[in-house]
C-alpha positions, -999 to 999 in steps of 0.1 A, spaced: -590 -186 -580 -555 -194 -573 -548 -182 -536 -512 -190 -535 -490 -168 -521 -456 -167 -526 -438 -167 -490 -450 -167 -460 -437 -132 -455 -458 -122 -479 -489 -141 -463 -487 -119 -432 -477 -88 -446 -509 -68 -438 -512 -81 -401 -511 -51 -377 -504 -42 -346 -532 -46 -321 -546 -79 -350 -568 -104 -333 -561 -140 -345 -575 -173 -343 -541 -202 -345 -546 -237 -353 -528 -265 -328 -532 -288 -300 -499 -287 -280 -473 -289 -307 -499 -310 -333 -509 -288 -359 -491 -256 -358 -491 -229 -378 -449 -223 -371 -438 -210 -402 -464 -183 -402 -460 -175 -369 -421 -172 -371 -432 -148 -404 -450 -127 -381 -423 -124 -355 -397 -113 -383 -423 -87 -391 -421 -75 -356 -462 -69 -345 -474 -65 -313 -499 -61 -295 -512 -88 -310 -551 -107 -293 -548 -147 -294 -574 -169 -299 -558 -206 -297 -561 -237 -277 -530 -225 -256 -506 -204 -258 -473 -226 -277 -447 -247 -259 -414 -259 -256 -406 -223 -267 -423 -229 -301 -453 -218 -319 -475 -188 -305 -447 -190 -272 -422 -176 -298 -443 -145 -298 -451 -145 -264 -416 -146 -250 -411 -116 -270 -442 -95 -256 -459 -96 -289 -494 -111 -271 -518 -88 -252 -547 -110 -248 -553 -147 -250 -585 -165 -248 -579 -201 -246 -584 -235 -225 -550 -242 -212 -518 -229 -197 -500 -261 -196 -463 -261 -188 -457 -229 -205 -438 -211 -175 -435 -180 -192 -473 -176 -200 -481 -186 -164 -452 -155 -152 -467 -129 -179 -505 -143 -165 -500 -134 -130 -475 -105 -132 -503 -86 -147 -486 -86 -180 -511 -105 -205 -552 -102 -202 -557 -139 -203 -597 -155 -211 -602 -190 -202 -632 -209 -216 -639 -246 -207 -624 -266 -242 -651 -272 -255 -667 -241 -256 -639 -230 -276 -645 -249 -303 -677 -240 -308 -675 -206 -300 -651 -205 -329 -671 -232 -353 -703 -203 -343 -686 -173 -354 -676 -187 -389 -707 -204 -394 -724 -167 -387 -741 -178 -353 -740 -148 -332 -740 -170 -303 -753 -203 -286 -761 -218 -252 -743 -246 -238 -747 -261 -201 -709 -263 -200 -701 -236 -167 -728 -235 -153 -729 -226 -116 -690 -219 -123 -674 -186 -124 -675 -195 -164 -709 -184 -161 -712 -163 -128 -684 -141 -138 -655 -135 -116 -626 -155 -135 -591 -135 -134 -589 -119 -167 -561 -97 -157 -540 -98 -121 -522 -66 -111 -488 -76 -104 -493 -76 -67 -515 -108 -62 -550 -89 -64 -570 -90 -95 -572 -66 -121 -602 -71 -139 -627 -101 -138 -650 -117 -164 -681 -106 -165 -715 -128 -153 -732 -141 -184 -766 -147 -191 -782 -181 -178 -817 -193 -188 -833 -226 -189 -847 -246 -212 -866 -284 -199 -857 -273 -166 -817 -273 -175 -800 -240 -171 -775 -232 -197 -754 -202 -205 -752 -176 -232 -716 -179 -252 -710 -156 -281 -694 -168 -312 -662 -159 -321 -646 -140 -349 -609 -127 -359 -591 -105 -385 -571 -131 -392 -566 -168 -389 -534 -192 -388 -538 -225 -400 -512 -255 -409 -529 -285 -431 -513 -318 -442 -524 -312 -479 -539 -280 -496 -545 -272 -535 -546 -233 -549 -586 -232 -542 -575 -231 -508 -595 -265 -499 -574 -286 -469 -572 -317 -454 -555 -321 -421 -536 -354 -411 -550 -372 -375 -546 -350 -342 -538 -318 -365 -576 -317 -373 -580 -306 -340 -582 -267 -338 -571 -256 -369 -605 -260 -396 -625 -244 -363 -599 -217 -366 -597 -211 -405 -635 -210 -400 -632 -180 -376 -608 -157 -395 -619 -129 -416 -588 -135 -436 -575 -169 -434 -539 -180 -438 -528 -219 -446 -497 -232 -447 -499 -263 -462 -469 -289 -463 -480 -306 -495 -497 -284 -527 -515 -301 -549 -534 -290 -581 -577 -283 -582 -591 -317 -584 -563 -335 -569 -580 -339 -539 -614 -358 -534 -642 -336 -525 -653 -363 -503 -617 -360 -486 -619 -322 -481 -620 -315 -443 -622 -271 -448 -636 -262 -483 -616 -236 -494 -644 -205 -494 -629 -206 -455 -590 -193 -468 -578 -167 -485 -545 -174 -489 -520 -206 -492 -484 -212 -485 -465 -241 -497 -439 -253 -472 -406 -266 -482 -396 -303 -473 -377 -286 -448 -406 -268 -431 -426 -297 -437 -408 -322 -415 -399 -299 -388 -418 -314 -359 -411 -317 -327 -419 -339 -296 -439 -325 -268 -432 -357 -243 -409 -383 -253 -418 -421 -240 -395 -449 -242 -403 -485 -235 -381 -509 -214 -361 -531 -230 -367 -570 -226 -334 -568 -207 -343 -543 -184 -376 -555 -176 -359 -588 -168 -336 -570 -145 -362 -551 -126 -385 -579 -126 
């Protein structure tokens, strides 16, 4: 089946308001931009986030963010995102976070069809306890809390009850794709993003190089493609357009003689 579509435009055209989706990316490693700047254009809101965190350097998911698209995000890290951190506390975004690697499997669950799982990661923490600051209420008190979850032991270790997690839609960006829809991701960008694809009901990839069935080793395949629906090919353009998160320079030989 040949699962590319056209533009991304056309990938996201059936998002709606009020769409909960799970976004590939570590920082600025892995993602999903084009896509994301397709949904912006297409002007949804109300939109619940399941990602890592929540964009930066006022790209990625911050781009829809900034513009009040999010309602919700469940993630592991805030980061140096200003404006999530303002929206968090101002009462203005429900916000869920889960310990890193519970994300990932609470995701890997959900498209694997485990309902849920227990893990010893939060115990005797508010992860499991309840009590975290979903939502704050503009005025420094909290809104609403997360809720205690179940704890039980197992060898005499307590662990506690996660549920696996599951989206209308998924975001994904991969190094190389084919029109099955089966990707390979390049280093740090297979971080998030095939935990994600596996999540979505209807998963999108843009890939930055599209290659014919059978150009790709099966051996080399990192997310078959019965985990995506549909396929983008990025232009060169698209394709190079990275950015730097933090930028670090060595000393010259000169200046390391001067300070030494």
């Amino acid at each position: 089946m040949d699962k590319v579509v056209a533009t991304a435009a056309e990938a996201v055209a059936d998002v709606p308001d009020g769409a909960t989706l799970a976004v590939g990316g570590f920082g600025l490693s892995g993602v999903p931009n084009v896509l994301i700047e397709a949904l912006y254009e297409r002007g949804v809101a109300g939109l619940g986030v399941v990602s890592n965190n929540c964009g930066a350097m006022e790209s990625g998911l911050a781009v829809l963010l900034a513009a009040g698209r999010i309602a919700r995000v469940t993630g592991s890290y805030i980061g140096a995102n200003k404006e999530f951190a303002r929206q968090y506390l101002a009462g203005e975004l429900e916000v869920e976070m889960i310990p890193q690697g519970t994300l990932a499997e609470r995701l890997r669950a959900g498209g694997a069809g485990i309902p849920a799982f227990y893990t010893p990661a939060g115990v005797g923490t508010q992860v499991a306890d309840g009590g975290l600051p979903w939502r704050y209420d503009g005025q420094g008190g909290v809104a609403l809390s997360s809720p205690p979850k179940e704890v039980r032991e197992f060898d005499g270790t307590e662990y506690v009850l996660e549920l696996g997690i599951r989206t209308d839609f998924a975001l994904v960006r991969a190094a190389r794709g084919d029109r099955h829809g089966n990707l390979v991701f390049n280093k740090s960008t297979r971080n998030f993003n095939p935990l994600s694809a596996m999540a979505g009901r209807v998963t999108i990839a843009e890939v930055e190089e599209l290659v014919e069935p059978g150009e790709i080793d099966p051996d080399a395949v990192h997310l078959p493609g019965i985990f995506v629906q549909r396929v983008v090919a990025l232009t060169p353009e698209q394709a190079r357009a990275k950015m730097i998160e933090q930028r670090t320079v060595s000393a010259s030989a000169a200046d390391q003689e001067v300070s030494g």
